[in-house]
N, C-alpha and C positions, 0 to 999 in steps of 0.2 A: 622492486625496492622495498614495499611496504612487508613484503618476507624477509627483510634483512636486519638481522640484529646488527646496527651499526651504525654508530651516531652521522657519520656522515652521509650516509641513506635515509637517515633524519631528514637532516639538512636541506638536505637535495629535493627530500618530501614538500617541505614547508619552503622553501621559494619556490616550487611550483606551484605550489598553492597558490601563496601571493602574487605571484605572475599572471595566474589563472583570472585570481579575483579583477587583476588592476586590465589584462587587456581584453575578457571578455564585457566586464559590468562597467569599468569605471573608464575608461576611455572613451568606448562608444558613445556614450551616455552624457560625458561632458562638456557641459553648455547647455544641455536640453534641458528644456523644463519640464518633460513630463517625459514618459515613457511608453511605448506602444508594442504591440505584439501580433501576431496572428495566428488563428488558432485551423486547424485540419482536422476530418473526421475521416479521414479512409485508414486509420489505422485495423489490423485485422482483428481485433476486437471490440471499434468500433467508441472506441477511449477519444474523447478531445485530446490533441496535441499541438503545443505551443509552440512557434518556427519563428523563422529572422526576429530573432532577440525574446529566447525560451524566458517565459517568464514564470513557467511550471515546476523552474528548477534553481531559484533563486538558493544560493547556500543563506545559513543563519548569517554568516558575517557580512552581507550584504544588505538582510531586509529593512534595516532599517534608514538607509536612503529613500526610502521612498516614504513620502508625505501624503496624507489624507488633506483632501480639499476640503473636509467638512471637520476637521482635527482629529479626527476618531475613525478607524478603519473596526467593521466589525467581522466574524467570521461563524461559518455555521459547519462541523463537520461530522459526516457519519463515521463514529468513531467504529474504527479496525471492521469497518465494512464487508474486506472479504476474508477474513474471520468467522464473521457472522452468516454473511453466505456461503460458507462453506460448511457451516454448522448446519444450515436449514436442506441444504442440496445433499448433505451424506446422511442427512439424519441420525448422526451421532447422538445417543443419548445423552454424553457425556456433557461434549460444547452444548447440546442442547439446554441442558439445567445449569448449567455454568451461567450462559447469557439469561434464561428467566429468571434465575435467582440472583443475577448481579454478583456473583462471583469474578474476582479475576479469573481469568485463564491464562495470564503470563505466573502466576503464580500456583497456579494450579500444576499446570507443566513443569515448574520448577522444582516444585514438591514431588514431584516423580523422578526426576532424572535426579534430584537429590534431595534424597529423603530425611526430613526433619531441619532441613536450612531455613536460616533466616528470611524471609519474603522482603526483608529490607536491604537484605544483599544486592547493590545494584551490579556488581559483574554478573552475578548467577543470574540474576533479573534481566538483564540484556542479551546471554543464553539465551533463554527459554524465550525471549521476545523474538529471537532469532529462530530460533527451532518453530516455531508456530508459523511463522509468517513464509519460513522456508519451506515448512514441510506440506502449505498449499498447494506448493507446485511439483510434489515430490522430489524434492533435493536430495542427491546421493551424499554419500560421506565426505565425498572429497568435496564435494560443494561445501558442507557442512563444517568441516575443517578450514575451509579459505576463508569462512566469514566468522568463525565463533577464535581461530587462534586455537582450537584442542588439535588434539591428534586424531588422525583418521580413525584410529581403533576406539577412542573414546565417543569419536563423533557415532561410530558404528554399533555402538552399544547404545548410547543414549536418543539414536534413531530406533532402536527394537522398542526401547522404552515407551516412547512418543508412539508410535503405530502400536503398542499393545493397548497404554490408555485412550486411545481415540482410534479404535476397530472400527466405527462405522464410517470412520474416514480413509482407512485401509480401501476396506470392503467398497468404498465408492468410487477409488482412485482404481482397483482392478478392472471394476464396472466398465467407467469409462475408457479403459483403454481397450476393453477387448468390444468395444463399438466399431464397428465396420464402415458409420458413415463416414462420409468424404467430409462432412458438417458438421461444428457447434452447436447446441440449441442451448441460447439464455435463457432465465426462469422466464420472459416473458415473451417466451416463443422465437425471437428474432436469430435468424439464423448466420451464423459465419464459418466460410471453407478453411478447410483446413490446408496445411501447406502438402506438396505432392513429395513422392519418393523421389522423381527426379530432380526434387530440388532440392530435398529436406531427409537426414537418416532416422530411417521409423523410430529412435530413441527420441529426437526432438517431435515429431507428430503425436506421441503419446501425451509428451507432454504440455503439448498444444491443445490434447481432449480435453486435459484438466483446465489447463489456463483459461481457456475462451471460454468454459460456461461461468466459471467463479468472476474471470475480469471482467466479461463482456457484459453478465447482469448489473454488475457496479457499474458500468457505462450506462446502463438504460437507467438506473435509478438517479442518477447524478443528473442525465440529460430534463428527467421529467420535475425534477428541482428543479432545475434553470428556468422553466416555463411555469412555474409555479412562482417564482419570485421576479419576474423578468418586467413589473411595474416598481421595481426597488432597482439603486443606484448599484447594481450589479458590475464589480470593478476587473474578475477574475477567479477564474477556474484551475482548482489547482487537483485534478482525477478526483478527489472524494471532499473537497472545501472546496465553500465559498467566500469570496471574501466581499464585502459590498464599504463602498463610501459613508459613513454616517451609523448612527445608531437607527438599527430597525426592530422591528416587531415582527416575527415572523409568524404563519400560521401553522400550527401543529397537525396540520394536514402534513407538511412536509415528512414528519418519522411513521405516516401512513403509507407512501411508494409502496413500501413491503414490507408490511407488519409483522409477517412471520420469520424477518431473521432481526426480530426485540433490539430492531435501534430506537434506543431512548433518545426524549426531545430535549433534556438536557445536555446536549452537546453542545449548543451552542453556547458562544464567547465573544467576549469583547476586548479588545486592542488598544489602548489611548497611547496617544505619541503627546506630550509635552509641546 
């Protein structure tokens, strides 16, 4: 439906929507005074995941039903994470002085795939926000077309683009697919199997090389946060945010995990609810 130009595929969009919202969040939930979750780690990368009653996937039009006991929820996140590990594991020169010198790279990207645009363009800004964050996992065109709304041939051209300026991210993506192992290896050595041919077509195992080492180290870095702050009112884990009860002080040990993919400790932020 969401390919269809037609107001009444609209339509049909948006009460499911609100369908969505009212019998997953707002039903469940009503009369309770608090909310609870449960969280899993056997995912194959090794990611926290949030079960009977996902709270990892709250849409915006929901978050703010939820009340901080202390009035203020605060929040700590490693921004664009696996960006940045992807930067540090391909050794792109590019991403590399991008993130030491505090460059955008959605803007950077932008200015490639369309040269001499405004960086305040938020359509072309949300491109290239698309294209960076797709092209982690090496997305094909037609993937690239289903999320950006261009056409496969423009998505196909402004993929050459994207792998021309960030070659050492090409060169790392060939790397790992022509590895032999059956295994992942995180930047911090932890290893995850990969899926088999009998269950899996070698197009999606390739792209499982890429994925597990890029997601799987965001797992380890995210985890050894947790145990760094886990004497604070720690309320929820959402893959690369935290979210904690109250105003905290954190220690800037935290943006040390792994210093070599230049997450700044200014990420974090604060929340107030009225």
């Amino acid at each position: 439906l969401s390919e269809l130009d037609d107001p009444i595929a609209k339509l049909v969009l948006e009460y499911r929507h609100a369908n969505k919202l009212l019998t997953t969040y707002i039903d469940p939930w009503r009369g309770e005074d608090r909310a609870f979750t449960h969280f899993r780690i056997d995912l194959s990368t090794g990611r926290l995941a949030s079960f009977n009653r996902n709270l990892q996937n709250i849409p915006p039009d929901m978050r703010k039903v939820f009340s901080p006991d202390s009035g203020m929820f605060s929040y700590m996140d490693y921004s664009q994470i696996e960006m940045r590990i992807l930067a540090h594991m391909s050794n792109d020169p590019v991403m590399l002085d991008a993130y030491k010198l505090g460059v955008d790279i959605h803007a950077l990207t932008q200015l490639e795939l369309w040269p001499g645009s405004d960086i305040k363009d938020e359509t072309k800004r949300l491109v290239a926000k698309t294209f960076n964050f797709a092209m982690a996992y090496k997305a094909d065109s037609h993937t690239l077309a289903k999320h950006t709304k261009l056409s496969e041939r423009t998505c196909y051209e402004f993929r050459q683009r994207w792998l021309s300026l960030y070659n050492g991210v090409w060169q790392f993506m060939e790397d790992r697919m022509a590895d032999s192992s059956d295994y992942a290896t995180s930047d911090f050595g932890r290893r995850m199997a990969l899926p088999t041919l009998d269950r899996s077509p070698q197009n999606h195992i390739n792209k499982c090389k890429i994925n597990y080492v890029i997601q799987g180290t965001a797992a380890d870095i995210i985890k050894r946060a947790m145990l760094k702050v886990r004497d604070y009112d720690l309320r929820l884990q959402v893959h690369d945010e935290l979210v904690f009860d109250g105003e905290v002080e954190l220690d800037e040990s935290l943006a040390r995990i792994h210093p070599e993919i230049h997450t700044p400790y200014n990420t974090y932020k604060e929340l107030k609810w009225k």
